[in-house]
FIPAVEX-900467 format. One line per 5 residues: number of its first residue (from 1); their letters; for each residue x, y, z of N, C-alpha, C. Coordinates in steps of 0.001 Angstrom, whole numbers, plus 524288, in hexadecimal, padded with zeros to 5 digits. Each point is the difference from the previous one (the first is absolute). Last residue first. Layout:
BEGIN
NUM> a> X Y Z X Y Z X Y Z  ...
This chain:
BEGIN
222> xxxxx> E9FB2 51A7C 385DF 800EF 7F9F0 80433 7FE7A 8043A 806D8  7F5E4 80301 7EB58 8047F 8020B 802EB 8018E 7FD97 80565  7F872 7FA90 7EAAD 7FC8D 8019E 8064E 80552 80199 802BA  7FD50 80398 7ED1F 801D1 7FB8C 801FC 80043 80086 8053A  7F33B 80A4F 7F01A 805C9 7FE34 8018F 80050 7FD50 80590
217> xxxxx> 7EF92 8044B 7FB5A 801DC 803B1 8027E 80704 80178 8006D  7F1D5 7F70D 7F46A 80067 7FDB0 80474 8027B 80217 804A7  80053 80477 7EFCF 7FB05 80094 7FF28 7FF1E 7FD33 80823  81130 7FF46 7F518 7FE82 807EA 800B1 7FB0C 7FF16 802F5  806C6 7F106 7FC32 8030A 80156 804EA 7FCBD 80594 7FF2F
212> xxxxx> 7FAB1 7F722 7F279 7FE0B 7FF66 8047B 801FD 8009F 804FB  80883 805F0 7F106 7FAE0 80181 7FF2A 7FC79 7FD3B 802FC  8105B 7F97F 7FD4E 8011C 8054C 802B2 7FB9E 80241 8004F  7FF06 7F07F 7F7DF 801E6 7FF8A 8041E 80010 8047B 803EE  7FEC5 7FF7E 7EDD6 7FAB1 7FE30 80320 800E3 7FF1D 806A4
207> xxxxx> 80F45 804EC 7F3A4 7FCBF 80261 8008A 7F8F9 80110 8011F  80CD6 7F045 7FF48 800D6 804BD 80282 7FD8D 803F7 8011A  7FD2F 7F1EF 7F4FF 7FE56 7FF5B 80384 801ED 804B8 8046F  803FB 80053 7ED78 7FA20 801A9 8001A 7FFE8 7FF91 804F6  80F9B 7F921 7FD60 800F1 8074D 7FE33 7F8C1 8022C 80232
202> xxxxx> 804E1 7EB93 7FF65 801BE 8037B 80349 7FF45 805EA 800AC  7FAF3 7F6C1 7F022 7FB4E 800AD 8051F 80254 8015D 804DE  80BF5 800C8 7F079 7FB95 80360 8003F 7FC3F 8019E 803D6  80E8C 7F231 7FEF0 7FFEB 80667 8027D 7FCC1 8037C 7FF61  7FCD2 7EE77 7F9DC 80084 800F8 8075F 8013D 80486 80263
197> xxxxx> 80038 7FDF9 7ECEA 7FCF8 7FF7C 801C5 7FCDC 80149 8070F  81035 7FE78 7F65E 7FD7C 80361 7FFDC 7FB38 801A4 8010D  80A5C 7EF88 800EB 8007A 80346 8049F 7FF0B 805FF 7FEEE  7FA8E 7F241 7F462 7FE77 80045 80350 80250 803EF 804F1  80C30 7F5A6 7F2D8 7FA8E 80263 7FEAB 7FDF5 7FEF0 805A1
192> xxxxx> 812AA 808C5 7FD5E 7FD69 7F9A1 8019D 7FB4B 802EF 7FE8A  80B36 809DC 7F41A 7FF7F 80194 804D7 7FCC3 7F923 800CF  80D84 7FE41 7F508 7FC43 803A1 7FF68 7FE11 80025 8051D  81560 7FFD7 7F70A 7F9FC 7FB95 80429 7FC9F 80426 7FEF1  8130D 7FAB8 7F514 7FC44 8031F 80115 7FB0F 7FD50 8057B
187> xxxxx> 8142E 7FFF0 7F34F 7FD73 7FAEE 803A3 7FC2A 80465 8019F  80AED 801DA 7ED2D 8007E 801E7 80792 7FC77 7FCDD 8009C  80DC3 8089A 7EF9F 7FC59 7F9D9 801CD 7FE15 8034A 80618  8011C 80D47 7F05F 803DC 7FDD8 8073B 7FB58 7FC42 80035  804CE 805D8 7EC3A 7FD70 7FF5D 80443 8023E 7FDD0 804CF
182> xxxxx> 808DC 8076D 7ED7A 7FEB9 7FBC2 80361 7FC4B 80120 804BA  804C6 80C6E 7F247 800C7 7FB00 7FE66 8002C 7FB82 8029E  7F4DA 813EA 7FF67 8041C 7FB56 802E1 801BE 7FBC6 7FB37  7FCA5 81516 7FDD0 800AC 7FBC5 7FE41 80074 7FB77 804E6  80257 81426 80000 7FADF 7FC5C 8027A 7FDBE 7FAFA 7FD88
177> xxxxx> 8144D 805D1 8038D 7FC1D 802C3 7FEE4 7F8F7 7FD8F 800DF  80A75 7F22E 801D5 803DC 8036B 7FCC6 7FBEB 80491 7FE8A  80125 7EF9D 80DEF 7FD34 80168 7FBAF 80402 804F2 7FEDB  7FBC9 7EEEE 80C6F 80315 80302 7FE75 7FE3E 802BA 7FC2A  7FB64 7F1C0 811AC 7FF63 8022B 7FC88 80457 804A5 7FC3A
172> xxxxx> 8033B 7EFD3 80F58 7FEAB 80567 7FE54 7FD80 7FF6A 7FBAD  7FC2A 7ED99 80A5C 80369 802C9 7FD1D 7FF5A 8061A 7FF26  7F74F 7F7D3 80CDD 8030B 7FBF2 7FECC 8053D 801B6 7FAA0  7F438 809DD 810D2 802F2 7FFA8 7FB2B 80318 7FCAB 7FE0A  7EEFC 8037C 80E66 803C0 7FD3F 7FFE6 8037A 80189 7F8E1
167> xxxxx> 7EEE1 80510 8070C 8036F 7FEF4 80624 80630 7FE60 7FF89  7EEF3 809C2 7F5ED 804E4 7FDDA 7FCD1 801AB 8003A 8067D  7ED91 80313 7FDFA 804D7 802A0 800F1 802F0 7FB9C 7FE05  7EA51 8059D 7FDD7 8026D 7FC20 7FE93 80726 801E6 80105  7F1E6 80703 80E7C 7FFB6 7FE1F 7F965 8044A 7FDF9 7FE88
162> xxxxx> 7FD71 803E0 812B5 7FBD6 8018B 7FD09 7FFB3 800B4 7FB2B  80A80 7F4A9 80FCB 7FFF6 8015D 7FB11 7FAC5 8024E 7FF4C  804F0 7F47F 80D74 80134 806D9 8012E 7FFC3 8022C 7FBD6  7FD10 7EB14 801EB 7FB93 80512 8018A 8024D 805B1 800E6  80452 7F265 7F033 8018D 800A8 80539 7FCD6 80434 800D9
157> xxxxx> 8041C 7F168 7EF27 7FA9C 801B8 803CD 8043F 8037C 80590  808EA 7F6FA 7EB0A 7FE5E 800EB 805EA 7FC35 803B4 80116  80B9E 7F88F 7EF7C 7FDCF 8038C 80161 7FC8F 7FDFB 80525  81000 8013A 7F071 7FE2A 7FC6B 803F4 7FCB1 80466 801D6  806F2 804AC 7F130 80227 7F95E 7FF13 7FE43 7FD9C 80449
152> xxxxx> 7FD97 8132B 7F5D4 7FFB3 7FDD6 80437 80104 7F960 80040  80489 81309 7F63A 7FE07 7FBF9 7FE59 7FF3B 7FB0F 804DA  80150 817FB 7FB1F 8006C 7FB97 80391 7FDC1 7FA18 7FDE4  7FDBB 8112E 7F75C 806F2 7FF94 800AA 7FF53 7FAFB 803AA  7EF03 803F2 7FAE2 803BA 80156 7FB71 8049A 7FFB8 801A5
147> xxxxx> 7F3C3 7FC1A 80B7F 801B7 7FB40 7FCEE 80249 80206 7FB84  7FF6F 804CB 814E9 7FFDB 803C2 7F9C5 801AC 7FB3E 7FCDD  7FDFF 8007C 81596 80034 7FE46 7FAAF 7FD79 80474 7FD1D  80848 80826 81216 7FA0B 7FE24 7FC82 80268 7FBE9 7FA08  80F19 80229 81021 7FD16 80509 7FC54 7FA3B 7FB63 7FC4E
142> xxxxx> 80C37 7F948 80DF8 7FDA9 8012C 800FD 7FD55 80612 7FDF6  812D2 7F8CB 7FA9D 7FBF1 7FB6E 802D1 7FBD7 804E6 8022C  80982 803B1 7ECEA 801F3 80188 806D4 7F9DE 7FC12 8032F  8086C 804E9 7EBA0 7FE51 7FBBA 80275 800D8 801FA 80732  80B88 80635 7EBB5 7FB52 801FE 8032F 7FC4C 7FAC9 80349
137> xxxxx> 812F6 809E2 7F510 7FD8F 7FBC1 8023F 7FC24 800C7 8027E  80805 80610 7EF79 7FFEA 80360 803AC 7FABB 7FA2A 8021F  810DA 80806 7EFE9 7FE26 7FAF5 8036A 7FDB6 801D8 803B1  808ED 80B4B 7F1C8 7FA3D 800D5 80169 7FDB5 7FC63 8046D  8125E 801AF 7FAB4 7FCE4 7FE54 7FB35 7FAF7 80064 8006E
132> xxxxx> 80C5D 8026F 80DC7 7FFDD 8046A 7FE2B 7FCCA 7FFD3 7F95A  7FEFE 7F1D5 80D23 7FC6B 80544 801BC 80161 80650 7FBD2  80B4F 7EF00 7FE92 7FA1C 7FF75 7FE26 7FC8A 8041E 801A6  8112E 80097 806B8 7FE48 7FFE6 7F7DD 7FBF9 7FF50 7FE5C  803FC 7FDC6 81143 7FFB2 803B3 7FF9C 7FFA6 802A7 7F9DA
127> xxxxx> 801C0 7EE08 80718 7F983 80347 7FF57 7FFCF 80524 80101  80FB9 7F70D 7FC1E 7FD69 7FE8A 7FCC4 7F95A 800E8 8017B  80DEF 80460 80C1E 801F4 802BB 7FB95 7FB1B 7FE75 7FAD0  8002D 7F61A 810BA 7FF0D 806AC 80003 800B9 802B6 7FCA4  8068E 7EDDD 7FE45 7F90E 7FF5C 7FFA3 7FEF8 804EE 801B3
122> xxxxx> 8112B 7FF3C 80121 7FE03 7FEE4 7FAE4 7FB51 80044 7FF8F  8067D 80092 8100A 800AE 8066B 7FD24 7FEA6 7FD2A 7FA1D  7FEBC 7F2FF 80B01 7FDB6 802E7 80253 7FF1B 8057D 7FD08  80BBE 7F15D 7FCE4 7FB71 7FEDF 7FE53 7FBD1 80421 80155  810A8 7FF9B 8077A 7FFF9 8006F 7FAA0 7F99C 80198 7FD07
117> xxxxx> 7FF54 7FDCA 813EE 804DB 8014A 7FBCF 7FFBC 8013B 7FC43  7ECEE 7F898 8077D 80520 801F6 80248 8040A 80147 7FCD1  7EBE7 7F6DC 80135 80248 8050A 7FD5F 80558 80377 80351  7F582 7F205 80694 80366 7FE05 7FE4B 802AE 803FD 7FC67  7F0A8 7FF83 80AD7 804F1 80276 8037B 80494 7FC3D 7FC7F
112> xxxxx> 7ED1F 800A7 7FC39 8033C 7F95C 8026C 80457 802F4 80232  7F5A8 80AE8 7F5E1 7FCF6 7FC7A 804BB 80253 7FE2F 80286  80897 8051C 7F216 7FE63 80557 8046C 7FEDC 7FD83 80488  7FE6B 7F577 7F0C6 80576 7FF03 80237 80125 804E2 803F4  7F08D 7FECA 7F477 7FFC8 7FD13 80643 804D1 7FEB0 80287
107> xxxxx> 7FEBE 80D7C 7F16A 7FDA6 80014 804E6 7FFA2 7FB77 80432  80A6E 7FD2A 7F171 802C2 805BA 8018F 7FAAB 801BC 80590  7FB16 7F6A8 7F2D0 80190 7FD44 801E2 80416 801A8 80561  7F469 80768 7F4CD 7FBE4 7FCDB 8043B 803F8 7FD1D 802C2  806EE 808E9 7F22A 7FD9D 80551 8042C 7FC31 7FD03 802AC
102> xxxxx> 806E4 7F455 7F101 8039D 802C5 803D5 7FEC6 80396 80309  7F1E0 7FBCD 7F4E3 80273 7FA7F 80427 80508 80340 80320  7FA58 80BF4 7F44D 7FCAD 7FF3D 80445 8009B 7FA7F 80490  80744 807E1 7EDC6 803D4 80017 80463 7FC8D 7FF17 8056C  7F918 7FF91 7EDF3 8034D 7FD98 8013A 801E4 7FED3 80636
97> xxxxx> 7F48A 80D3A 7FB28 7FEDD 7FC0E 800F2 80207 7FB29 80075  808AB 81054 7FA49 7FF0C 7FE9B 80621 7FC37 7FC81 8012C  80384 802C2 7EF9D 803BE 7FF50 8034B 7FFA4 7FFCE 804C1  7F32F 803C3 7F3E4 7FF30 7F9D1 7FFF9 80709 800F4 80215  7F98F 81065 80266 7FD13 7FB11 802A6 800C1 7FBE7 7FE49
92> xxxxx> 80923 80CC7 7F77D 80149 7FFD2 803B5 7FCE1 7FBAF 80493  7FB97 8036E 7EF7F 805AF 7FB7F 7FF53 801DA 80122 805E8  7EF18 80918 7FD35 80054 7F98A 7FE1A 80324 7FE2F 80111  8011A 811D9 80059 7FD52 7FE49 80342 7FFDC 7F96D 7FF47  80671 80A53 7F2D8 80488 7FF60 802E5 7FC3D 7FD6F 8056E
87> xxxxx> 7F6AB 801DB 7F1EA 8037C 7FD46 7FEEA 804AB 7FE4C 80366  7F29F 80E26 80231 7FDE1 7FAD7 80128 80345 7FC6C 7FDA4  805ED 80F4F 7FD96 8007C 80039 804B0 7FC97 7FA47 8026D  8007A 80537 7ED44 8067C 7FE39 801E4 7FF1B 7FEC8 805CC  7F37F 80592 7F74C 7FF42 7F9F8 7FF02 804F6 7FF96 80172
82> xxxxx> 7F8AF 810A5 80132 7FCF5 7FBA3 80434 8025F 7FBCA 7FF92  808E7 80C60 7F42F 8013E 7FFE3 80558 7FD64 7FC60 8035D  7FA5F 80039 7EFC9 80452 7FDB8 80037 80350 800FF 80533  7F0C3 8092A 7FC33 7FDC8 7FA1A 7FEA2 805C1 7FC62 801F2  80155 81392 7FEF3 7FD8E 7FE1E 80453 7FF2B 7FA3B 80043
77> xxxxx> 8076C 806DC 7F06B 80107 8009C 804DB 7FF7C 7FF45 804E5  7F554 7FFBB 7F0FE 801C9 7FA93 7FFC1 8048B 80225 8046F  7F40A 80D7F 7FE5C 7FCBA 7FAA3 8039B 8057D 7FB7D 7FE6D  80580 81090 7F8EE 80178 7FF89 80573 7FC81 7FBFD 8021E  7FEAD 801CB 7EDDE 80612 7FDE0 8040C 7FF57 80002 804A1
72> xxxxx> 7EFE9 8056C 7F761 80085 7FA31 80008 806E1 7FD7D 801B6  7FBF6 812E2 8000D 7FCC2 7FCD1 8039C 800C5 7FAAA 7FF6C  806FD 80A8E 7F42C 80295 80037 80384 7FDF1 7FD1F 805E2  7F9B2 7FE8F 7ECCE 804F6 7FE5A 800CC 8029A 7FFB3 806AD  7F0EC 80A87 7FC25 7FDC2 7FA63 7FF59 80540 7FD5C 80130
67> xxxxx> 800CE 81268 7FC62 80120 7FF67 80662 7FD4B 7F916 7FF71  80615 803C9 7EF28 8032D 80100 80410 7FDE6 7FF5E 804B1  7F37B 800A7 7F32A 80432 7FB33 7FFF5 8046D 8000C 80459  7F490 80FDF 7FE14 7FEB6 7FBAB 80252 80178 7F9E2 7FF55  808E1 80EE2 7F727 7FFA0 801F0 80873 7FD88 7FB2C 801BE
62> xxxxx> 7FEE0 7FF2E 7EDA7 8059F 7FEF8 8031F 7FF47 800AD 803CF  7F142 807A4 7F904 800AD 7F9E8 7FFEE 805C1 7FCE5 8004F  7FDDA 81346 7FFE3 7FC56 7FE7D 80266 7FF66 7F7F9 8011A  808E0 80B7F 7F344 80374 7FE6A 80472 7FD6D 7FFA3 80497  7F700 7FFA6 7F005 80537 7FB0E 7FE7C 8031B 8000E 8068D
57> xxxxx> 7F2BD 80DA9 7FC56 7FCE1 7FB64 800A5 8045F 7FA80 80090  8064E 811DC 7FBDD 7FDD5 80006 8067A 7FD62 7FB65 7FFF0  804B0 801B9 7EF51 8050C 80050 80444 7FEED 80120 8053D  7F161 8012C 7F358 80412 7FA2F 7FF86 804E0 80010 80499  7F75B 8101D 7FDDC 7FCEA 7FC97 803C7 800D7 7FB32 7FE93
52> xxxxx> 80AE2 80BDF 7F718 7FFFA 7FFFB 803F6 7FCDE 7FDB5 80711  7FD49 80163 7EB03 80624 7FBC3 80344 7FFED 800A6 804C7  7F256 80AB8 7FA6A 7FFFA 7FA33 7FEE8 802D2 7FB77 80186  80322 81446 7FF0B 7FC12 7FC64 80523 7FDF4 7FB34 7FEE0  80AE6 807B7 7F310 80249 7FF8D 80461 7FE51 7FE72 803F2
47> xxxxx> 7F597 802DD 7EF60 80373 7FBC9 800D9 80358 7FF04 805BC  7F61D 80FAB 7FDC8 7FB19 7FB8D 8003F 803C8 7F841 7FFDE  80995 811D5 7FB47 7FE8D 80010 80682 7FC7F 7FA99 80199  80211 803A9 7ED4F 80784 7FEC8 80259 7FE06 7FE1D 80518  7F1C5 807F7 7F87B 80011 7FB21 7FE02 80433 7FCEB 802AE
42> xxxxx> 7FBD8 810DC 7FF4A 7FE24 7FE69 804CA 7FFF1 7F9A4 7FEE7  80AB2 80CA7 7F5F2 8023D 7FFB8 8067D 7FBD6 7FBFE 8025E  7FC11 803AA 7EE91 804C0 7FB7B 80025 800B8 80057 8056D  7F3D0 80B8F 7FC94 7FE2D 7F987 7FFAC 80531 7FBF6 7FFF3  801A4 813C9 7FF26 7FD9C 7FF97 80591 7FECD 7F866 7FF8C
37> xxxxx> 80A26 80907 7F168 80284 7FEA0 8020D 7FDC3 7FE20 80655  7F917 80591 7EFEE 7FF08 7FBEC 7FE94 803CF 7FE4A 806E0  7FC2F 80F7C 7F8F4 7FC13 7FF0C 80222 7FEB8 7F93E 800A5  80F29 80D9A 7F9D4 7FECC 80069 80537 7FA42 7FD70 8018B  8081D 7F9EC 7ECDC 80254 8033A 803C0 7FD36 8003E 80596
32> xxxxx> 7F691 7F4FB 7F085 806C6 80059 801E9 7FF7D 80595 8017B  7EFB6 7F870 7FA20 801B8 7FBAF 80416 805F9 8018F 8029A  7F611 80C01 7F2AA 7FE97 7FEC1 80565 801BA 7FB6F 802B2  8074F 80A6F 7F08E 7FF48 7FBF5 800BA 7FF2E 7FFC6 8066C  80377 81113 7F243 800C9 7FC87 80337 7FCDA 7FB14 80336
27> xxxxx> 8017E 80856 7E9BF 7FF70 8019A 8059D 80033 7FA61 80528  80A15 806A4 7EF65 7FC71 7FE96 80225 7FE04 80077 8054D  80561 80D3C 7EF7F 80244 7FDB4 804A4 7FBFF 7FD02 80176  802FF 80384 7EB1E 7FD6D 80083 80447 8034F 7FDEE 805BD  80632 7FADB 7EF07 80259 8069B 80184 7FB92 80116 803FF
22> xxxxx> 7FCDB 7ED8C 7F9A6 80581 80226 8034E 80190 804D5 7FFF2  7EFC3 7FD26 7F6B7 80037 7FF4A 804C2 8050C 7FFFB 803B2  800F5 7FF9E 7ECC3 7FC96 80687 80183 7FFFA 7FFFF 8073B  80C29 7EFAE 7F661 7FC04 801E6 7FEFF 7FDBD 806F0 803E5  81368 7F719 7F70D 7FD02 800FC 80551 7F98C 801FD 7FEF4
17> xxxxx> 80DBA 7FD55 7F3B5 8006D 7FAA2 8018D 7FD86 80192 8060C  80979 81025 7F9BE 7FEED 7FC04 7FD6B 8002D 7FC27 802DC  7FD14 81180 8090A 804E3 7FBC1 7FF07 7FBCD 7FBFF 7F9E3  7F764 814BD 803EA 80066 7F9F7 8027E 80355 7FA86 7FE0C  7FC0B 8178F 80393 8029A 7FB63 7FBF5 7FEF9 7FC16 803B7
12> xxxxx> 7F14F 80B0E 80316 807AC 80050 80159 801FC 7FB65 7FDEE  7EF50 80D75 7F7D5 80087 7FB3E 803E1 80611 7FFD5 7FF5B  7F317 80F9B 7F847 804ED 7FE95 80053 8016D 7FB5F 805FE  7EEBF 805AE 7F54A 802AE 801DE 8031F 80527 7FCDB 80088  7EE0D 8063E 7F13A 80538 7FB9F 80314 8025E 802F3 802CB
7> xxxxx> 7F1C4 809E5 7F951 7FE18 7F9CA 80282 80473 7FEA5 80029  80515 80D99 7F170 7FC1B 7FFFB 80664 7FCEA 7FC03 80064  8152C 801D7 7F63E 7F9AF 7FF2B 7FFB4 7FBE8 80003 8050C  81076 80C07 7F9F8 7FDA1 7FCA8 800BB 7FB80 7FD03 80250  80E8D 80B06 7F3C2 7FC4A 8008E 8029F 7FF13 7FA78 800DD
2> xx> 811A1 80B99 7FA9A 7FBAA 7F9E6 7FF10 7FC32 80192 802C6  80BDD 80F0C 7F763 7FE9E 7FD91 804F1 7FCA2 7FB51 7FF06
């Protein structure tokens, strides 16, 4: 029988070309397996809310380009409508300003009882075009001067007048909406000087009058 030797113990073969330490197990490595996996999630998560307040901040500032875009169309909308309708306002008044000798003329031929036949339904037809273009005549004898629509060319004193009246229409006025383009010529009077006067002290003497009929017993009896 062999015997054998006491103090050695029998170690597990070990491969050639491998040191003592590779037959040991190593041991496990705190950065890898289940403890490494809570910091990667909060890291992943910490990125996502990031982009994600980029992407709420990016479509935050479109919304406000956009409604900027949309406001500033609809003012050049509006801008370009005012300017069409005052465009079309214009060409229509420097037409019918045109046509104003003819509609003075067409009136005194009324006057004259010469507006007849032919001539008659033509000149009806042509201020009926004009009224439907906005034309709108204005001037009537015995309404108050107004030096914004009224231009006066003669002017007179009379005693029934209590301020300044237009007695007389030398030419209509016309206007287009509250535009005029022409003023009503007219002949005007002011009240006579002085007879306001007289009516005043007339007006005062009256009532002094009646106030010694009261005091006197009124007016003796026949």
């Amino acid at each position: 029988m062999t015997e054998e030797t006491p103090g050695f113990e029998e170690k597990p073969d070990v491969p050639s070309g491998a040191t003592p330490d590779d037959a040991e197990p190593k041991a496990a490595s705190p950065s890898s397996g289940e403890g490494a996996a809570p910091a990667g999630d909060a890291n992943q998560t910490a990125g996502l809310v990031a982009q994600l307040d980029q992407v709420r901040t990016a479509l935050g500032e479109r919304t406000a380009d956009l409604q900027r875009l949309q406001a500033e169309y609809q003012n050049y909308r509006r801008r370009v409508e005012r300017d069409r309708i005052a465009v079309k306002e214009i060409a229509i008044a420097n037409l019918l300003t045109e046509l104003l000798p003819v509609l003075d003329d067409i009136g005194r031929a009324r006057e004259h009882g010469e507006l007849v036949g032919g001539f008659k339904s033509v000149a009806e037809s042509l201020e009926t075009v004009a009224a439907k273009m906005g034309l709108q005549q204005f001037g009537k004898e015995g309404e108050p001067f107004d030096p914004t629509i009224h231009e006066a060319l003669m002017h007179s004193y009379a005693p029934d007048v209590t301020e300044t009246t237009c007695v007389a229409i030398l030419q209509p006025g016309y206007r287009i909406g509250e535009r005029t383009i022409r003023p009503a010529r007219v002949a005007v009077a002011e009240p006579q000087p002085g007879a306001q006067t007289v009516k005043a002290e007339s007006s005062d003497a009256a009532p002094a009058e009646a106030a010694d009929d009261k005091e006197s017993g009124g007016p003796d009896e026949g």
